[in-house]
C-alpha positions as CSV (number, residue, x, y, z in Angstrom):
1,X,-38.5,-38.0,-1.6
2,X,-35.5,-37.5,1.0
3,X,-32.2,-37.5,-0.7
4,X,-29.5,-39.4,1.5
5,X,-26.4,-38.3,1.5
6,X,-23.9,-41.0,2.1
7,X,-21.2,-39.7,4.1
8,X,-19.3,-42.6,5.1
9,X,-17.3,-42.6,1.4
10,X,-16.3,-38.8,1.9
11,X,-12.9,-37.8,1.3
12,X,-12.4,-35.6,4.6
13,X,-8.7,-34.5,3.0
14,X,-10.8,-32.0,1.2
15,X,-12.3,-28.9,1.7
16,X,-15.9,-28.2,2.7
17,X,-16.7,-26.0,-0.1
18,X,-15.6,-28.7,-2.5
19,X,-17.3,-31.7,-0.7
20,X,-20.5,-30.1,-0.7
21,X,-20.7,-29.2,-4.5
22,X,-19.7,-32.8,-4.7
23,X,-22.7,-34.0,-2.8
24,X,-25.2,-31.4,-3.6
25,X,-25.3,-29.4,-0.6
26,X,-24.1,-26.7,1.6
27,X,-21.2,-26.1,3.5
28,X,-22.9,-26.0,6.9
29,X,-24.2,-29.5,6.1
30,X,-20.6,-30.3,5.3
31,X,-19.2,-29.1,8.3
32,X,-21.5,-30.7,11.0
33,X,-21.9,-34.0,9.2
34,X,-17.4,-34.0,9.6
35,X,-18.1,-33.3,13.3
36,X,-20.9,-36.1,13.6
37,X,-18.7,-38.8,11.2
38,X,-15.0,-37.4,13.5
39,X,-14.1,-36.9,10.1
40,X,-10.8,-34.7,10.9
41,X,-11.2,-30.6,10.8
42,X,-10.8,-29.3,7.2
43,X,-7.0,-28.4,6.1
44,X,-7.7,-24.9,4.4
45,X,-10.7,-23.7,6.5
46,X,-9.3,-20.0,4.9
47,X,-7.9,-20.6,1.7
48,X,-9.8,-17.7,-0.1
49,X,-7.0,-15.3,1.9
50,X,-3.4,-15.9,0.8
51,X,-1.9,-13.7,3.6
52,X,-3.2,-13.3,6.6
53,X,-3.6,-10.0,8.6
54,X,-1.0,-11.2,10.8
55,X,1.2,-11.8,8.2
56,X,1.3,-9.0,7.2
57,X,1.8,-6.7,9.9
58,X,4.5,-9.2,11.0
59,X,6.2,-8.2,8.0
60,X,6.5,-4.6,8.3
61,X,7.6,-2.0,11.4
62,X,4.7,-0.5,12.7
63,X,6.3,1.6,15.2
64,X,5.8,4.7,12.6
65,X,2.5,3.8,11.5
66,X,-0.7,5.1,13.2
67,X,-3.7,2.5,13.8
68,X,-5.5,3.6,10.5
69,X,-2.8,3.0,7.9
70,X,-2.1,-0.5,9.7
71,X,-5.7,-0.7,9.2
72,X,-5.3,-0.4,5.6
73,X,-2.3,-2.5,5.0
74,X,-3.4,-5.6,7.1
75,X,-6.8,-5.4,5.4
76,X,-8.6,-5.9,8.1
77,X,-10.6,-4.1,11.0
78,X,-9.6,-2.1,13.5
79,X,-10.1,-4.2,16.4
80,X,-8.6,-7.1,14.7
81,X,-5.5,-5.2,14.1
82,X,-5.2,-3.9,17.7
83,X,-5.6,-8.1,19.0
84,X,-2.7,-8.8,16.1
85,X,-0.5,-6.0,17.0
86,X,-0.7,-7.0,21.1
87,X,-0.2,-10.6,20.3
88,X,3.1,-10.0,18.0
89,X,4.4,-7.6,21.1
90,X,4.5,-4.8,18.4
91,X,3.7,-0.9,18.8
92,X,2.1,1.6,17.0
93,X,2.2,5.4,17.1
94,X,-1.0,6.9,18.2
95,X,-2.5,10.0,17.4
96,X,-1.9,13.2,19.6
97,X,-4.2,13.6,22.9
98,X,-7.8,13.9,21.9
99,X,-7.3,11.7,18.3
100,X,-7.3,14.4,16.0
101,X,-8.0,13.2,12.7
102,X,-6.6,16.5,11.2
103,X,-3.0,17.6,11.5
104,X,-3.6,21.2,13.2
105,X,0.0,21.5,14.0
106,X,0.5,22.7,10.2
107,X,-2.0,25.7,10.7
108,X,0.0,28.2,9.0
109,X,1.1,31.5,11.3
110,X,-0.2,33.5,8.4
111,X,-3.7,31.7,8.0
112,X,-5.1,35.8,7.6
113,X,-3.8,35.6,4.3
114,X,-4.8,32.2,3.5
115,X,-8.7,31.0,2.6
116,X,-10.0,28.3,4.1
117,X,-9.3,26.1,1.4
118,X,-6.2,26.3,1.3
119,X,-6.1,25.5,5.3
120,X,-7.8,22.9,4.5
121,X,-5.7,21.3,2.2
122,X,-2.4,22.0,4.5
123,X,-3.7,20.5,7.4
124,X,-5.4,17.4,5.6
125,X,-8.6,18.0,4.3
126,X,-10.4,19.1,0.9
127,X,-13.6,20.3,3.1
128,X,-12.7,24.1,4.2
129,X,-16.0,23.9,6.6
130,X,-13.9,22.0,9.0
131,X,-11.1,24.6,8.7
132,X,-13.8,26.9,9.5
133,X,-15.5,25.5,12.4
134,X,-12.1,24.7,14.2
135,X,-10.9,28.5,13.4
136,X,-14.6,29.5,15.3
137,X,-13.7,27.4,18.0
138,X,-10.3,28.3,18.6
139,X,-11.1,32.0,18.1
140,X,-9.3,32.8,15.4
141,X,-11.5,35.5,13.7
142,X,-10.7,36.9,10.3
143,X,-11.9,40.7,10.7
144,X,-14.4,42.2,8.2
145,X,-13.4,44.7,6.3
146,X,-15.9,47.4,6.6
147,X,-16.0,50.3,4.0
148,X,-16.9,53.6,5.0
149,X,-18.2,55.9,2.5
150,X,-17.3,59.2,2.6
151,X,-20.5,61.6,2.6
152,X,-19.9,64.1,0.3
């Protein structure tokens, strides 16, 4: 048994989620039955989101802000963030050459007298392996101690 669905006595002012627990189906079905019927687009097609991603980077300067924290206050991805960003004409300070994700410029001058994980924390990490590593790589070697035993 086929169940018709009568979509000539739709109410197109509403949205599709609503019209299809109405009639029993699903919001695809909703959605290309308005297109078939030129029953006109849906009003709210986002209404779940009250703000945009737009909006809210409209809202704020971004000229201090690096991609990642716009990131996190538009809500969105990063891609879609970059598109907003170029469309409102607005800027957005990127990281140093090479996109460190660590600040490195606050290596302390004394790092001999500091462990790693205290680096670590300075420069904007809780993992002192990364300290570590970038010390290796940089060449700056903490020298071992060695104790020499007097033969007596």
């Amino acid at each position: 048994m086929t169940n018709k669905i009568q979509w000539e006595i739709t109410n197109w002012d509403k949205q599709d989620i609503i019209i299809a627990t109405e009639k029993g189906c699903s919001r695809e079905a909703v959605r290309q039955a308005r297109i078939r019927c030129g029953g006109k687009p849906a009003l709210f097609p986002r209404l779940h989101r009250k703000e945009s991603a737009a909006d809210r980077l409209s809202k704020i300067d971004t000229t201090d802000k690096t991609l990642p924290e716009l990131v996190k206050i538009a809500k969105c991805n990063t891609s879609r963030a970059m598109y907003v960003l170029k469309s409102l004409g607005k800027t957005y300070t990127r990281r140093p050459r090479g996109n460190p994700i660590y600040d490195w410029t606050l290596f302390p001058a004394d790092w001999e007298d500091k462990t790693d994980k205290e680096i670590a924390v300075l420069v904007g990490t809780d993992n002192p392996a990364i300290v570590t590593q970038w010390r290796h790589r940089h060449g700056y070697r903490k020298q071992v101690c060695s104790i020499v035993q007097d033969n007596v």
